[in-house]
N, CA, C and O atoms as a DFTB+ gen file, in Angstrom:
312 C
 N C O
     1  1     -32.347      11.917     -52.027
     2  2     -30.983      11.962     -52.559
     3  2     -30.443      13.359     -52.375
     4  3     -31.049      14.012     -51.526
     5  1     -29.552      13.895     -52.910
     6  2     -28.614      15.201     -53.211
     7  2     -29.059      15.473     -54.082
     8  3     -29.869      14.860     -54.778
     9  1     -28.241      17.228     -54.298
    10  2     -28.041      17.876     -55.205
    11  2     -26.988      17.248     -56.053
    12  3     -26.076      16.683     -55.451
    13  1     -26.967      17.259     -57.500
    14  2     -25.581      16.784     -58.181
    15  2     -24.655      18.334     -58.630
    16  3     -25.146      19.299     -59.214
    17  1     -23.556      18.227     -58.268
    18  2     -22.724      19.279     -58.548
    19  2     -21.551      18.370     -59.921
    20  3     -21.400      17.195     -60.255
    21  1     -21.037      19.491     -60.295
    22  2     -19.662      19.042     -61.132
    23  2     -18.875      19.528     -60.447
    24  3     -18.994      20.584     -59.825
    25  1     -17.500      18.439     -60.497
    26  2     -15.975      19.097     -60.414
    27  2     -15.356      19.246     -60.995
    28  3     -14.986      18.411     -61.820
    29  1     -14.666      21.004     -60.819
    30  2     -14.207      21.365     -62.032
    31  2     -12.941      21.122     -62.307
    32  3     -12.376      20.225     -61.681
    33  1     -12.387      21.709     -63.084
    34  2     -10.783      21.178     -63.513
    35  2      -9.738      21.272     -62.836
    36  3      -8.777      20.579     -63.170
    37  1      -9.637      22.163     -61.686
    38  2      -8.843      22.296     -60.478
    39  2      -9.612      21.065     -59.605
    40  3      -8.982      20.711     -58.608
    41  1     -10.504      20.580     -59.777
    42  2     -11.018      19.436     -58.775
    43  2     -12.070      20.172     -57.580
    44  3     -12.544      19.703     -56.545
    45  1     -12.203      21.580     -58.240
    46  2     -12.949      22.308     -57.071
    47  2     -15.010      22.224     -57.176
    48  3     -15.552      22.150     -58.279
    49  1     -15.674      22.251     -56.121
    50  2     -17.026      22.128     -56.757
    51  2     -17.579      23.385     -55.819
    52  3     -16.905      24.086     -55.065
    53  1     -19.182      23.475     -56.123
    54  2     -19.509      24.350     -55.767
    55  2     -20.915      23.977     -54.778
    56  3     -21.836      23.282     -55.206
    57  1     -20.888      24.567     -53.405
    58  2     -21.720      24.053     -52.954
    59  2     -23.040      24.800     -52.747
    60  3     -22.809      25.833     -52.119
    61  1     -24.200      24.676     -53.009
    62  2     -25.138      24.629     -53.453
    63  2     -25.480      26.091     -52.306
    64  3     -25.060      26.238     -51.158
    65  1     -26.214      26.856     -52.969
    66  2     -26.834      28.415     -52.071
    67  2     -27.445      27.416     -51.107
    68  3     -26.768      27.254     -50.092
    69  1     -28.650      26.651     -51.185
    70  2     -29.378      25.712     -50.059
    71  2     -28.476      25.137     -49.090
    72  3     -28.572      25.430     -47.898
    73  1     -27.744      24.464     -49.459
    74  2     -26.817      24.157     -48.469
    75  2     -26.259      25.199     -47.728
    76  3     -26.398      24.855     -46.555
    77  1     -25.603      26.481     -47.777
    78  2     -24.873      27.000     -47.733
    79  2     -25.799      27.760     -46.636
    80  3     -25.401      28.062     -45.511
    81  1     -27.093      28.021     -47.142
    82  2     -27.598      28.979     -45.746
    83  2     -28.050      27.912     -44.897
    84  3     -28.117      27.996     -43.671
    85  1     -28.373      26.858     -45.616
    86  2     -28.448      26.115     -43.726
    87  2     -26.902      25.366     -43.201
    88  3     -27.124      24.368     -42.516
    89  1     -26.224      25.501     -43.291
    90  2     -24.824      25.056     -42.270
    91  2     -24.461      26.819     -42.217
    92  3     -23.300      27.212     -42.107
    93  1     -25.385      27.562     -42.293
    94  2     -24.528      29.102     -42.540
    95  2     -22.838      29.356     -43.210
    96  3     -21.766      29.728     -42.733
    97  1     -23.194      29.038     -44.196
    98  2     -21.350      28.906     -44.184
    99  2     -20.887      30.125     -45.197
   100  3     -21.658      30.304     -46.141
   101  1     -19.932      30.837     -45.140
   102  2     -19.613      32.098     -45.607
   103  2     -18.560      32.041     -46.561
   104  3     -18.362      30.835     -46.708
   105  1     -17.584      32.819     -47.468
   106  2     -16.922      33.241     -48.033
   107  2     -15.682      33.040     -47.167
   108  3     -15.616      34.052     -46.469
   109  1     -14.583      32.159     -46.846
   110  2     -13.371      32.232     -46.614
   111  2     -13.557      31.189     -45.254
   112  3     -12.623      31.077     -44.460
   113  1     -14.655      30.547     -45.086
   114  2     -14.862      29.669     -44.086
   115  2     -13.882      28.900     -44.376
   116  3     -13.339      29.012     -45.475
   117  1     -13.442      27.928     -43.419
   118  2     -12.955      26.700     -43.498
   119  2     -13.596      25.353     -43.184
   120  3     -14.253      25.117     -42.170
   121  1     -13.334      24.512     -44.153
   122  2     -13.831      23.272     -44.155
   123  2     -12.980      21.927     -43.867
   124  3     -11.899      21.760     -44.431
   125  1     -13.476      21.033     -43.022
   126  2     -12.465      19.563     -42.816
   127  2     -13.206      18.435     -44.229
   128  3     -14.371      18.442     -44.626
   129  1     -12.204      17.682     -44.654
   130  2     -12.668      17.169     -45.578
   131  2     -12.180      15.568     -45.491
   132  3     -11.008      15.200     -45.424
   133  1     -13.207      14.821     -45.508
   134  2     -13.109      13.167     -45.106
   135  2     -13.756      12.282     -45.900
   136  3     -14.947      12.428     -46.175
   137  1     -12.809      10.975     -46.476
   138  2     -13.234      10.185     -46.788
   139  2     -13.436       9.010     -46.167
   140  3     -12.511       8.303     -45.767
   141  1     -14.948       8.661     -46.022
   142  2     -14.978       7.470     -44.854
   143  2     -15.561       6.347     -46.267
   144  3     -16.339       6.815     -47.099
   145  1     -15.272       5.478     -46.331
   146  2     -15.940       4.070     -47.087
   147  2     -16.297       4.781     -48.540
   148  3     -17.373       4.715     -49.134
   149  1     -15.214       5.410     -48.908
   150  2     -15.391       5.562     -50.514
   151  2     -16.317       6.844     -50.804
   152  3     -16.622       6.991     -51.987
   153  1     -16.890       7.955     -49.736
   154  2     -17.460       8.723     -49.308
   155  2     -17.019      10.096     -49.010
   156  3     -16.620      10.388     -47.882
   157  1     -17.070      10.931     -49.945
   158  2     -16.391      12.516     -49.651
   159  2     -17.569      13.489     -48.615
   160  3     -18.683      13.957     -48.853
   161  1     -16.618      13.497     -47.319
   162  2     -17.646      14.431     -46.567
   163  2     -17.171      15.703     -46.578
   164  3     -16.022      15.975     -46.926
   165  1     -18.122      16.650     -46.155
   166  2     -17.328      17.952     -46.045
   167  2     -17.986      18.560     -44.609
   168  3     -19.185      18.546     -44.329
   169  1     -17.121      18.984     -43.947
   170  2     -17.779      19.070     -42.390
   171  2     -17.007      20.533     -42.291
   172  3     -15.779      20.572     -42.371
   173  1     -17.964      21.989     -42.076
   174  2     -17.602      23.483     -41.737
   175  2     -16.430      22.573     -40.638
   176  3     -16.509      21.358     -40.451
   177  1     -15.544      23.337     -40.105
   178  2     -14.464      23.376     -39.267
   179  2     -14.826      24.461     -38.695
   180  3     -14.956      25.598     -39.147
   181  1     -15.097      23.722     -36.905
   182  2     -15.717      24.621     -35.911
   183  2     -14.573      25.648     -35.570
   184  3     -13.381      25.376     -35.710
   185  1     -15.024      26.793     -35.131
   186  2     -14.375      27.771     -34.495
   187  2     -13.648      27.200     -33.342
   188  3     -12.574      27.736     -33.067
   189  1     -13.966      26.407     -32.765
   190  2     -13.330      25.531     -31.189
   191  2     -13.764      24.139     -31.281
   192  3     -14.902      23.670     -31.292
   193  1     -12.494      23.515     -31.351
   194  2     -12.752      21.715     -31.321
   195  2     -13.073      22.555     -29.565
   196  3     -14.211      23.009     -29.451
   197  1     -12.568      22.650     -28.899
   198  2     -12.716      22.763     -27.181
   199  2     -14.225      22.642     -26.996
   200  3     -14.991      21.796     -26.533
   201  1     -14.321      23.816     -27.539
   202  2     -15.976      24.311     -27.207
   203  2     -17.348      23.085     -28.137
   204  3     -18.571      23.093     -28.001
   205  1     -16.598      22.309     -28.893
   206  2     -17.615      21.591     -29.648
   207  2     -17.155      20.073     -28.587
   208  3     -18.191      19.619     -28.102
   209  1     -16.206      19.451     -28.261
   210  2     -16.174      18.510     -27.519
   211  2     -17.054      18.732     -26.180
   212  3     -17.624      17.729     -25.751
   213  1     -17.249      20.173     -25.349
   214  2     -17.443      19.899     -24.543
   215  2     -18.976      19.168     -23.905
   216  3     -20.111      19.637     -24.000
   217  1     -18.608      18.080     -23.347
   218  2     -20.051      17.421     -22.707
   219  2     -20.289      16.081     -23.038
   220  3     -21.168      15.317     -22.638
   221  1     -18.643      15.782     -24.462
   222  2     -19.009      14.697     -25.282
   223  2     -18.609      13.421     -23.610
   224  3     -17.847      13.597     -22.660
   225  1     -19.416      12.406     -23.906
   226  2     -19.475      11.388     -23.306
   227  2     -20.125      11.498     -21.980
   228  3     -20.034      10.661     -21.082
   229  1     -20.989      12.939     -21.928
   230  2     -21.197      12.892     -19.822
   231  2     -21.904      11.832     -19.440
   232  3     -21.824      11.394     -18.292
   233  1     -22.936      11.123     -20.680
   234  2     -24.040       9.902     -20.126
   235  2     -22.983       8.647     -19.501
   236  3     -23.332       7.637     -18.891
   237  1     -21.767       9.021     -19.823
   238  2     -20.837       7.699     -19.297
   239  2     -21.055       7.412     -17.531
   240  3     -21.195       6.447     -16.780
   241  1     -21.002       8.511     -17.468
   242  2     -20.756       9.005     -15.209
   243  2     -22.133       9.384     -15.713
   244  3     -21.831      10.470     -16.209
   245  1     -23.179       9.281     -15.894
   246  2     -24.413       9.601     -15.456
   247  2     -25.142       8.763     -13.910
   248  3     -26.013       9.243     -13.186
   249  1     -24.595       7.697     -13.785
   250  2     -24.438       7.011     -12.651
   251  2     -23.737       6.662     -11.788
   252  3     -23.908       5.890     -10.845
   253  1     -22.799       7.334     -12.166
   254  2     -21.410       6.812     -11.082
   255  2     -20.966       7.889     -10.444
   256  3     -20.587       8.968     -10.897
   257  1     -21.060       7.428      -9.141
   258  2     -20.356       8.812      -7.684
   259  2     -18.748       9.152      -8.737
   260  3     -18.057       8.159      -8.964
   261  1     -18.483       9.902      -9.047
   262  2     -17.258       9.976      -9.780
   263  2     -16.547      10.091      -8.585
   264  3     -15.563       9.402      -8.857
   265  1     -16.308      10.654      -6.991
   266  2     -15.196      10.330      -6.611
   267  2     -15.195       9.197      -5.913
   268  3     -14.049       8.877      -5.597
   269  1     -16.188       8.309      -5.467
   270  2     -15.800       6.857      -5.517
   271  2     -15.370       6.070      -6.286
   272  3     -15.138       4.896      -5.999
   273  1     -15.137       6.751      -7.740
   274  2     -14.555       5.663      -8.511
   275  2     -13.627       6.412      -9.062
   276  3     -13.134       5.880     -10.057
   277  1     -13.015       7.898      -8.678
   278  2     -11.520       8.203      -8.903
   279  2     -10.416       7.452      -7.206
   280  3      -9.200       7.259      -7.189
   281  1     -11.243       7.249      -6.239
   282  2     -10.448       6.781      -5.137
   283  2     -10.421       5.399      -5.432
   284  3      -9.427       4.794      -5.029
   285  1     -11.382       4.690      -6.111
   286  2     -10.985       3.201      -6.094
   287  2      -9.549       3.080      -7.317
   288  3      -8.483       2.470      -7.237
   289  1     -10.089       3.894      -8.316
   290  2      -8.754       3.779      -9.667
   291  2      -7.665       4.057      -9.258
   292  3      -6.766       3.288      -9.599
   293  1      -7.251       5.390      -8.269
   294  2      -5.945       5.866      -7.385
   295  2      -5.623       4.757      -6.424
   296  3      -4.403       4.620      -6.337
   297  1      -6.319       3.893      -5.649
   298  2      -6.240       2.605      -5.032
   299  2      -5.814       1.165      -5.883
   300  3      -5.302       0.132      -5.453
   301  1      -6.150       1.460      -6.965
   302  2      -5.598       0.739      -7.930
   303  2      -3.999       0.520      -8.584
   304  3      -3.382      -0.521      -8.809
   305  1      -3.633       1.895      -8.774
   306  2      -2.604       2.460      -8.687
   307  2      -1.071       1.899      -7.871
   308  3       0.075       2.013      -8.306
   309  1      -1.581       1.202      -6.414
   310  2      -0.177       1.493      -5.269
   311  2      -0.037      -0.005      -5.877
   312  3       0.905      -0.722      -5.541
């Protein structure tokens, strides 16, 4: 399970020293904050969405000549 924290009267909580040195997270960081299925996440907010997307999906073309299948899609096209 978790740590249990309280929230305080501004609705603010405090996240745990353990946590804190392993996501390294500092004093004035910024955080994205999401509720998925009734579920409060808290995810550091990377320095670069750019630099954190990059590579997402390469297993897609892990097999495919990519310019045989940008000339068939442009052939698709006329």
């Amino acid at each position: 399970m978790g740590i249990t924290v309280k929230v305080g009267p501004k609705y603010q909580v405090v996240i745990p020293q353990g946590v804190r040195k392993k996501i390294d997270l500092h004093p004035q960081d910024e955080m994205l904050v999401e509720e998925i299925n009734g579920i409060v996440v808290l995810i550091p907010k990377p320095k670069s969405f750019t630099k954190l997307m990059i590579g997402l999906g390469k297993e897609i073309w892990k097999d495919i000549d990519v310019k045989e299948y940008l000339k068939k899609e442009r052939e698709s096209w006329k």
